[in-house]
C-alpha positions in Angstrom: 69.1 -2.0 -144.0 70.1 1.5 -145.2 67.6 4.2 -143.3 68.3 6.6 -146.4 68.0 4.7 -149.3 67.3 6.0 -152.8 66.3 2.2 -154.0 63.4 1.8 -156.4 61.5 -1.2 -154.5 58.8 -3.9 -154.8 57.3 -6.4 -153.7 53.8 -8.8 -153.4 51.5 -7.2 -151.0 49.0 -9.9 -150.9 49.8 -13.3 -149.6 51.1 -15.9 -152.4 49.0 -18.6 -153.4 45.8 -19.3 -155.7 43.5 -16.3 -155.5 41.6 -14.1 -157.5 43.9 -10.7 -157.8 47.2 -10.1 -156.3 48.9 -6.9 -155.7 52.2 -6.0 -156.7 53.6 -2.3 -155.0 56.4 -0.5 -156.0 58.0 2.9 -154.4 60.8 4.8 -154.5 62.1 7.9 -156.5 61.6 5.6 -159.9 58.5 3.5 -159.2 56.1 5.6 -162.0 59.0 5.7 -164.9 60.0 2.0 -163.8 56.5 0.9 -164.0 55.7 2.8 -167.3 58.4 1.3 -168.6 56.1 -2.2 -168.5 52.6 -0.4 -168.6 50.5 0.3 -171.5 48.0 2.4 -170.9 46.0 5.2 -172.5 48.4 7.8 -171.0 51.8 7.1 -169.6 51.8 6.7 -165.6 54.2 9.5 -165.4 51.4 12.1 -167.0 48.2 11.1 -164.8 47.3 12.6 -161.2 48.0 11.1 -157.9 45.4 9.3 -156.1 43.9 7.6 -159.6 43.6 4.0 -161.3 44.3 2.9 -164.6 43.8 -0.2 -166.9 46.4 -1.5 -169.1 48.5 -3.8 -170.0 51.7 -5.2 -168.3 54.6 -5.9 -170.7 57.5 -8.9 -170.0 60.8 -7.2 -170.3 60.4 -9.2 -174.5 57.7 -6.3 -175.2 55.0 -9.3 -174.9 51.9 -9.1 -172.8 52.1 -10.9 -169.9 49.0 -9.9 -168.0 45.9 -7.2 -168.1 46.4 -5.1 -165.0 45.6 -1.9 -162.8 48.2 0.3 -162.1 47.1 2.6 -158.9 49.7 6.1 -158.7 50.2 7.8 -155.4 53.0 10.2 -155.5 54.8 11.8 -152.7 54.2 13.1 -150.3 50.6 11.5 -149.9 51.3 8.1 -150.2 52.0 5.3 -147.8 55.8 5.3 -147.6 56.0 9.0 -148.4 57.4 8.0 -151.7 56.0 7.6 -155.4 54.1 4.7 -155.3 52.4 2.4 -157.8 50.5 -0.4 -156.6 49.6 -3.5 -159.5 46.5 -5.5 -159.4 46.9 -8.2 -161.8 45.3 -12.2 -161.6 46.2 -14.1 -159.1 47.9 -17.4 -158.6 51.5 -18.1 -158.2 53.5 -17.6 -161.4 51.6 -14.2 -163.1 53.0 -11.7 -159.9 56.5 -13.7 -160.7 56.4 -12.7 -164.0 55.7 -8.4 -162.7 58.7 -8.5 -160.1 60.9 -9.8 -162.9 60.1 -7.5 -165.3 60.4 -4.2 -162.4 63.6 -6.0 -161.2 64.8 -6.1 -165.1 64.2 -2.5 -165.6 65.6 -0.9 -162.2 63.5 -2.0 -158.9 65.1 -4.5 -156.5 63.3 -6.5 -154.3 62.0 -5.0 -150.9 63.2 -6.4 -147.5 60.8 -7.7 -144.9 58.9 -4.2 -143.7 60.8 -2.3 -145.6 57.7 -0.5 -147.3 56.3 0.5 -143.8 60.2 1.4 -142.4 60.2 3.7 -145.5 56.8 5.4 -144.1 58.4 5.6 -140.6 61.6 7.5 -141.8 59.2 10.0 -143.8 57.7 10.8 -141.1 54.2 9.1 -142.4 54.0 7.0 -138.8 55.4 7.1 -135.7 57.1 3.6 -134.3 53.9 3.8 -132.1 51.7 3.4 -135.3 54.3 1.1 -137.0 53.9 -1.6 -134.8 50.2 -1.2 -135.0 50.5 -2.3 -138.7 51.9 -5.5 -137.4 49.8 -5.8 -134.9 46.6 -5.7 -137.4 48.7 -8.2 -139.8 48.9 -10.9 -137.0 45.8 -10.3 -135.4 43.9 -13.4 -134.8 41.1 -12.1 -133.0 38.4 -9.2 -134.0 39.1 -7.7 -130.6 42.5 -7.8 -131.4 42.1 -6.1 -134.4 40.2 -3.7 -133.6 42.4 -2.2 -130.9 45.5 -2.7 -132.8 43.6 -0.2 -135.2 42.7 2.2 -132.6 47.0 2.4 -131.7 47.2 3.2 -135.5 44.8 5.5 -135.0 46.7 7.9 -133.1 45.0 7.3 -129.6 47.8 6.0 -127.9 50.1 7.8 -129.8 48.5 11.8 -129.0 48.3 10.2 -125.2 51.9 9.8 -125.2 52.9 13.8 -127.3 50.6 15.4 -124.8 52.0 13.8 -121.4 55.9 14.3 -122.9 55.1 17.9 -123.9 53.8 18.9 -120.7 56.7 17.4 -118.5 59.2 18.7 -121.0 57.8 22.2 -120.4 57.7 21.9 -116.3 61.4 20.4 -116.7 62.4 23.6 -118.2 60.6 25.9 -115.5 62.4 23.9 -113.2 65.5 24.7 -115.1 65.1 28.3 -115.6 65.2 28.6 -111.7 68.2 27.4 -111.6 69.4 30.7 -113.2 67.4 32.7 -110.2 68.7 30.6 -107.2 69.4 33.7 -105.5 66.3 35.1 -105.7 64.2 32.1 -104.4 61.8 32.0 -107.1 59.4 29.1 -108.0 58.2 28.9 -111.6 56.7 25.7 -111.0 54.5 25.5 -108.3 55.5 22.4 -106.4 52.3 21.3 -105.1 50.4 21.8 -108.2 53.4 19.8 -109.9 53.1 16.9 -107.5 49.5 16.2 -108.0 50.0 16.6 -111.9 52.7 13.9 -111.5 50.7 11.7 -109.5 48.4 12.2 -112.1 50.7 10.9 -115.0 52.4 8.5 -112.9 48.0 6.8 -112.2 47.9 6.9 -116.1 51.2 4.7 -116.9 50.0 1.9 -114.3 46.9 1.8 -115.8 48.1 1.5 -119.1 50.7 -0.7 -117.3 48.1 -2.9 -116.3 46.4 -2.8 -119.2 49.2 -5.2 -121.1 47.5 -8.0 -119.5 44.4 -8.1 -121.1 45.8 -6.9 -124.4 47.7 -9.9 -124.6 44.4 -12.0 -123.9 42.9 -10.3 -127.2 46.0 -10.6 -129.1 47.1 -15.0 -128.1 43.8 -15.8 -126.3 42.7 -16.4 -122.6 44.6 -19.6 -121.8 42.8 -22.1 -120.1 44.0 -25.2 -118.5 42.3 -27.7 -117.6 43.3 -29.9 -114.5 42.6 -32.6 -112.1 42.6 -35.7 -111.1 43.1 -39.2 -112.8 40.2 -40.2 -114.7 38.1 -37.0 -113.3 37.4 -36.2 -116.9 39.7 -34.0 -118.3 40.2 -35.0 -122.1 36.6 -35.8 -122.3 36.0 -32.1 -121.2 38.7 -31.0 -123.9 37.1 -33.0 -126.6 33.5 -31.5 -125.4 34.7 -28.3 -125.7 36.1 -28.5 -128.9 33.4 -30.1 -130.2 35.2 -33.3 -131.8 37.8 -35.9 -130.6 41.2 -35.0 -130.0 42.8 -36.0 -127.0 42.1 -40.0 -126.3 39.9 -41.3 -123.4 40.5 -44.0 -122.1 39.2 -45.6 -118.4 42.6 -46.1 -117.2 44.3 -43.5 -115.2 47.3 -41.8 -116.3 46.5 -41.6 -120.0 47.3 -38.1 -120.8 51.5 -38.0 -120.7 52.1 -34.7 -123.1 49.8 -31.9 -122.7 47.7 -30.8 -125.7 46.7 -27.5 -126.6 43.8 -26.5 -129.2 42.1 -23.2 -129.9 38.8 -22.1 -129.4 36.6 -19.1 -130.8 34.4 -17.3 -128.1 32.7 -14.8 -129.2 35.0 -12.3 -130.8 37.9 -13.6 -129.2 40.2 -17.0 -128.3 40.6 -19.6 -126.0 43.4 -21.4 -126.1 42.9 -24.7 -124.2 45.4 -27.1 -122.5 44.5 -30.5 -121.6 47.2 -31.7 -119.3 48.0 -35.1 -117.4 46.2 -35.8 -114.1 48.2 -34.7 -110.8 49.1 -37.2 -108.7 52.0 -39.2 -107.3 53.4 -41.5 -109.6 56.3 -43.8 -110.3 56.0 -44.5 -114.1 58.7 -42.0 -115.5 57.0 -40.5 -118.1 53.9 -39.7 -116.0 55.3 -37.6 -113.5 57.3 -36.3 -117.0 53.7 -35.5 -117.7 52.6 -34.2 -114.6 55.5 -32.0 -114.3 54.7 -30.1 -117.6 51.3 -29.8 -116.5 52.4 -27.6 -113.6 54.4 -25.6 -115.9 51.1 -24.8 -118.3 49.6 -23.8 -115.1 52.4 -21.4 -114.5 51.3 -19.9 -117.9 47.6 -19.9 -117.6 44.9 -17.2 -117.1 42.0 -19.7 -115.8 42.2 -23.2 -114.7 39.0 -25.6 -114.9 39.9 -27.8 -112.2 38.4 -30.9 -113.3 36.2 -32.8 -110.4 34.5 -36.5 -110.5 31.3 -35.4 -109.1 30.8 -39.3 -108.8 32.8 -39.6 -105.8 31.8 -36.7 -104.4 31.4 -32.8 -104.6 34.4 -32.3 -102.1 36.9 -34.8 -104.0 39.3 -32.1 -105.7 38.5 -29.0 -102.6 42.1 -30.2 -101.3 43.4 -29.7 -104.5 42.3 -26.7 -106.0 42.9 -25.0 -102.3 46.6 -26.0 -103.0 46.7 -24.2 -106.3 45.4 -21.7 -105.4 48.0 -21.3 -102.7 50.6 -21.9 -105.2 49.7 -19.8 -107.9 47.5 -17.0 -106.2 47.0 -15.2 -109.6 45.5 -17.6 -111.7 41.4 -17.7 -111.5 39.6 -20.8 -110.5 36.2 -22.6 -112.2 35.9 -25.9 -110.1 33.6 -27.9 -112.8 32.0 -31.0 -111.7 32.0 -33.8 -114.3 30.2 -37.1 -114.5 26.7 -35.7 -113.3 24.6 -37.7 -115.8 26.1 -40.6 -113.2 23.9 -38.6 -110.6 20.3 -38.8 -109.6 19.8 -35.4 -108.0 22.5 -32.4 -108.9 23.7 -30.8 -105.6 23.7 -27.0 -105.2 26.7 -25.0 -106.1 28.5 -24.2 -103.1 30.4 -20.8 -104.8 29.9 -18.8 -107.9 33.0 -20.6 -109.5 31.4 -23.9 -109.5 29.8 -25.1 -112.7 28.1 -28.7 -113.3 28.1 -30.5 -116.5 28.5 -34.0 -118.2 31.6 -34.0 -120.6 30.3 -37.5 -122.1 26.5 -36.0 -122.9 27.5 -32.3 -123.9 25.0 -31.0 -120.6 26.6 -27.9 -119.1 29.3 -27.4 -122.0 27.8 -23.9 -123.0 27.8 -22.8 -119.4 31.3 -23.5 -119.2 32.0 -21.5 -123.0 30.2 -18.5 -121.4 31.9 -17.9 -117.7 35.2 -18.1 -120.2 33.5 -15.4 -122.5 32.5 -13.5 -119.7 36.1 -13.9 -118.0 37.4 -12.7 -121.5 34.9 -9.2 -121.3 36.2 -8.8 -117.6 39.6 -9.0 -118.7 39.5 -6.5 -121.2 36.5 -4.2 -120.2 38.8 -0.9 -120.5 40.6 -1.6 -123.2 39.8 1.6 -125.4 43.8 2.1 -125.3 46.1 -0.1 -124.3 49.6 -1.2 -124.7 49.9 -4.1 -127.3 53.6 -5.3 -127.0 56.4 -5.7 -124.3 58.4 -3.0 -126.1 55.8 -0.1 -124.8 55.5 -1.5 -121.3 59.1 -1.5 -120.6 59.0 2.0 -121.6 56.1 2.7 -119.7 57.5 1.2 -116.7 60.9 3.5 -117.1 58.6 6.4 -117.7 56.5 5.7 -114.3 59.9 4.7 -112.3 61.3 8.3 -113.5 58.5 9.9 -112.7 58.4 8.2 -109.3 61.6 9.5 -108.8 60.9 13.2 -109.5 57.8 13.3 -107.1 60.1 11.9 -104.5 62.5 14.4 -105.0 59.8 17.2 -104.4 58.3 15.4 -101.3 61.9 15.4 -99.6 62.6 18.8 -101.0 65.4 18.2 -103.0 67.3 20.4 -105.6 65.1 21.4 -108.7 68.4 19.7 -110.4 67.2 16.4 -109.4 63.8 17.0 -110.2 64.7 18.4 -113.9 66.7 15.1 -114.2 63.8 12.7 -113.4 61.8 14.6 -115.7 64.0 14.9 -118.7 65.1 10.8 -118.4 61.3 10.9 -118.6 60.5 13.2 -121.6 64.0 11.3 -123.3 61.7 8.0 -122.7 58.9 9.1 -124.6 59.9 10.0 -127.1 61.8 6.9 -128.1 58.9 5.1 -127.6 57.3 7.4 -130.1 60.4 6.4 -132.7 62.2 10.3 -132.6 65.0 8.9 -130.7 65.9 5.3 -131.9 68.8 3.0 -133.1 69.1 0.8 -135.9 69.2 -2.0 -133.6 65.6 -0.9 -132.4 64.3 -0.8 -135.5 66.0 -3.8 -137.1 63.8 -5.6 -134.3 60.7 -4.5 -135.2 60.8 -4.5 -138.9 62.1 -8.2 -138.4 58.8 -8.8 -137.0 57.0 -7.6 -140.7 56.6 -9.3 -144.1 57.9 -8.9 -147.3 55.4 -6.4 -148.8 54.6 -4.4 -145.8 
């Protein structure tokens, strides 16, 4: 895709289908006299102000009328590609917004490629790659949460974060530099132990940002949740309770669950995305331990396990096995939920906090098990005002913090200010590429293959 390009463009911004309106855009240098060449208004497009709406009809490229419509003018610079735009309201459905591309396409427009509308703001300097990828974050968001804080990012949060941390180390990394030019003299235009606790400073920021990719993503996919045990402890019928209806089968007989099966769930404002998995045990049926294998790797991949006990047999039945997972995957949380209870007279005592009881087949316990995974969800992401929303910003974060780590090194063994204005500047350079003034088209071909046609 040509950065530069001089194309008159369009598209469908809204998604295709039955619906009420849908809305055509068009920018580029000839979007109002391309337009007005199909409009009929009471003034031409080309003679009204920016920022206004107007009713008219839209004309095939026969002269007929195809369709009553709005026609909304923004002209450049204040418009969101930095371009003359016009953006069509007309009904909805699948063939009327068929007949409007046609008829731009007939009189000059082409059709836009995926993102290309946004990659056309980025270029004019209308968002920073920072804020770009916060407009596809908000178009995939599944998730309020994740919403919302893909809309702080376009905000400008994140991105002022990032200007005023870049700014400030390019300007120490050319004090450093200017003594250079008085080596002889001895002279210090950075003070090194103010510098040093300013880095460590910078350097506590990144890792918590750093960290905070963790809970971003559980807003973004969801908190993943499997749910293990033993043979016949319960599992699919704790699935299907949670879900509220039946989809995974139960059956008496052990090993029933091969395939896992995964299904999402709302909480609250955000999701849980639940994996019912084949009992772990030994087996010699083929498939099973097929079965039993992938459950181990959707454990790999989980945030929370319900481990799954049969209460029936006793309280301590699955203590031996949810010790071993925990010693084999030390950063997953634990809930040890005890099924079958309505098979009890008397409900024991919770030994620990992560113990919950419930009956799968009655529905008793079910919401107590919804809220420790709503409350897991708010622990997860309790300092999420600004955090980093894809693996693109915490690789750079991670460069930044490992150049940084470098530089304070440098001062603490009292190297040259060379090697210090070096660690600096591969900082500062690392920045601002994450901010999208130093990119490739490679880099940006990746992310605009991420958007849809109309965005």
């Amino acid at each position: 895709m040509s950065l530069h390009s001089n194309d008159t463009i369009c598209a469908l911004s809204t998604p295709p289908g039955i619906g009420g309106l849908a809305v055509v855009r068009v920018s580029g240098p000839e979007a109002i006299s391309i337009t007005d060449a199909c409009f009929r208004g009471k003034r031409p497009l080309c003679q009204v102000a920016s920022h206004t709406i107007h009713y008219g009809q839209f004309l095939r490229p026969d002269g007929t009328v195809a369709d009553y419509v709005t026609a909304a003018v923004f002209r450049a610079p204040r418009s969101y590609t930095g371009e003359d735009v016009v953006e069509i309201t007309c009904h909805g459905g699948v063939v009327m917004y068929r007949i409007i591309l046609e008829s731009l396409i007939a009189r000059g427009a082409r059709l836009a490629e995926p993102g290309e509308f946004t990659r056309r703001a980025f270029v004019n300097g209308r968002l920073d790659l920072v804020q770009v990828e916060s407009v596809a974050e908000i178009i995939h968001s599944q998730t309020l949460a994740a919403q919302e804080l893909a809309l702080k990012q376009l905000g400008g949060s994140f991105t002022a974060w990032i200007r005023q941390i870049r700014d400030e180390l390019r300007n120490v990394a050319a004090l450093v530099e200017l003594e250079l030019d008085f080596a002889q003299e001895d002279v210090e235009f950075a003070e090194r132990c103010e510098l040093a606790e300013r880095l460590d400073s910078i350097v506590a920021d990144c890792r918590r940002f750093i960290r905070s990719y963790r809970g971003a993503q559980i807003l973004r996919h969801g908190l993943r949740v499997g749910i293990i045990g033993f043979p016949n402890a319960g599992k699919s019928s704790l699935f299907n309770a949670l879900l509220g209806r039946q989809r995974a089968i139960v059956s008496p007989l052990p090993g029933t669950t091969r395939d896992y099966i995964e299904e999402v769930l709302p909480v609250g404002r955000s999701l849980v995305r639940l994996f019912d998995t084949a009992g772990l045990r030994t087996s010699s049926d083929a498939i099973e331990v097929e079965g039993i294998a992938l459950a181990r790797s959707v454990i790999e991949q989980c945030h929370v396990l319900l481990i799954v006990n049969d209460v029936s047999i006793s309280i301590e039945h699955s203590d031996r096995l949810a010790a071993s997972l925990r010693e084999e995957f030390p950063g997953v949380v634990q809930l040890l939920v005890h099924n079958k209870c309505d098979l009890l007279q008397t409900i024991p005592s919770p030994r620990t906090e992560g113990e919950l009881f419930l009956s799968a087949r009655t529905g008793e316990g079910i919401e107590q098990v919804v809220e420790r995974l709503e409350k897991l969800i708010e622990e997860s992401t309790a300092e999420l005002e600004v955090a980093l929303v894809n693996e693109r910003h915490r690789e750079s974060l991670l460069r930044v913090e490992a150049a940084l780590s470098a530089a304070h090194r440098a001062l603490a063994e009292g190297l040259p200010g060379e090697c210090i204005a070096l660690d600096l500047r591969t900082a500062t350079q690392e920045l601002s590429t994450l901010l999208g003034e130093q990119w490739t088209n490679d880099l940006l071909d990746r992310i605009f293959s991420q958007f849809c046609i109309g965005k």
